[in-house]
Steps between C-alpha positions, in 0.01 A plus 500: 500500500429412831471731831749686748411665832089523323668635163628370163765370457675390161650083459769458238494163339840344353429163324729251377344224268731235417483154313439224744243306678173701573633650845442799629589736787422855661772630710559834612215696779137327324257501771232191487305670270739551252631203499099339413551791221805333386353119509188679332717644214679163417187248493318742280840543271518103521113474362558757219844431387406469148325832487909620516520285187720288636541112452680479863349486832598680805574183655809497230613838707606572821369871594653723779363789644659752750296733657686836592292683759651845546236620763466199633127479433299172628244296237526609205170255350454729186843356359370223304474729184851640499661109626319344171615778315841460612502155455437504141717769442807232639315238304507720201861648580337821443515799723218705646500860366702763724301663792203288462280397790221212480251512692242215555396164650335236328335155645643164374267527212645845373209654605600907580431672793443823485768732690438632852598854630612566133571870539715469755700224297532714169647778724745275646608367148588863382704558848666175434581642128286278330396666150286168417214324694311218399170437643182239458265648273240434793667878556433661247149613680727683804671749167269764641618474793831539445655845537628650204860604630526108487371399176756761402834322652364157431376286176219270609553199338186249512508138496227223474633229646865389621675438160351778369697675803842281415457608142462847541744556761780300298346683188426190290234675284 
């Protein structure tokens, strides 16, 4: 998510992961931050490639991400999250589950940062029609928070680091 106008707004991430060479490219509206997100997402992926079980590595791939931008929002720098997870989910040839939104950044060692203004986000992922959001379990602590019309329209879906967020939003387990 990133902001529009001082609000929330919602990214949509398309990814195309293809065999190849190892390169990769964001096109569409990212803003600087998202972008760093996206460079984020692959060198951790390229670290932790055999976490996915796979004998490859994502230099054997080349990985394609569009960024749609429907409110034309600027940033977006908690994307890292949702580009990993849609990375492995081309890698995988898997697809996310239907009106699912990740939230989450992570640093280059997959280390989770807990989600800012997080009300505000879960009540733009039910406008948006999202029945699914995943969330760093560094959350978990704001559930009180939380008003219960939300927790209502939404499952909260906890992860504990980034491929625990590809492989419960591709619903490996």
């Amino acid at each position: 998510m990133g902001e529009s106008e001082g609000r929330h707004a919602p990214f949509r991430i398309e990814t195309q992961t293809l065999p190849g060479s190892g390169k990769t490219n964001i096109s569409g509206t990212p803003g600087k931050r998202m972008k760093e997100s996206f460079e984020t997402a692959c060198d951790y992926l390229q670290a932790n490639m055999r976490e996915l079980s796979r004998e490859d590595t994502l230099d054997e791939y080349d990985i394609n991400v569009q960024v749609l931008n429907p409110s034309d929002a600027n940033e977006g720098g908690e994307t890292s999250v949702g580009l990993l997870v849609g990375i492995v989910s081309g890698i995988l040839d898997r697809p996310v589950r239907p009106q699912t939104v990740v939230l989450g950044s992570m640093s280059l060692m997959g280390e989770l940062v807990s989600v800012s203004s997080l009300i505000d986000k879960l009540q733009l992922s039910a406008d948006s029609g999202a029945k699914t959001v995943l969330l760093p379990a560094k959350n978990k602590e704001d559930l009180p928070k939380i008003p219960d019309e939300l927790l209502d329209q939404l499952q909260l879906v906890f992860y504990t680091n980034p491929l625990d967020a590809a492989s419960k939003a591709i619903e490996l387990e």
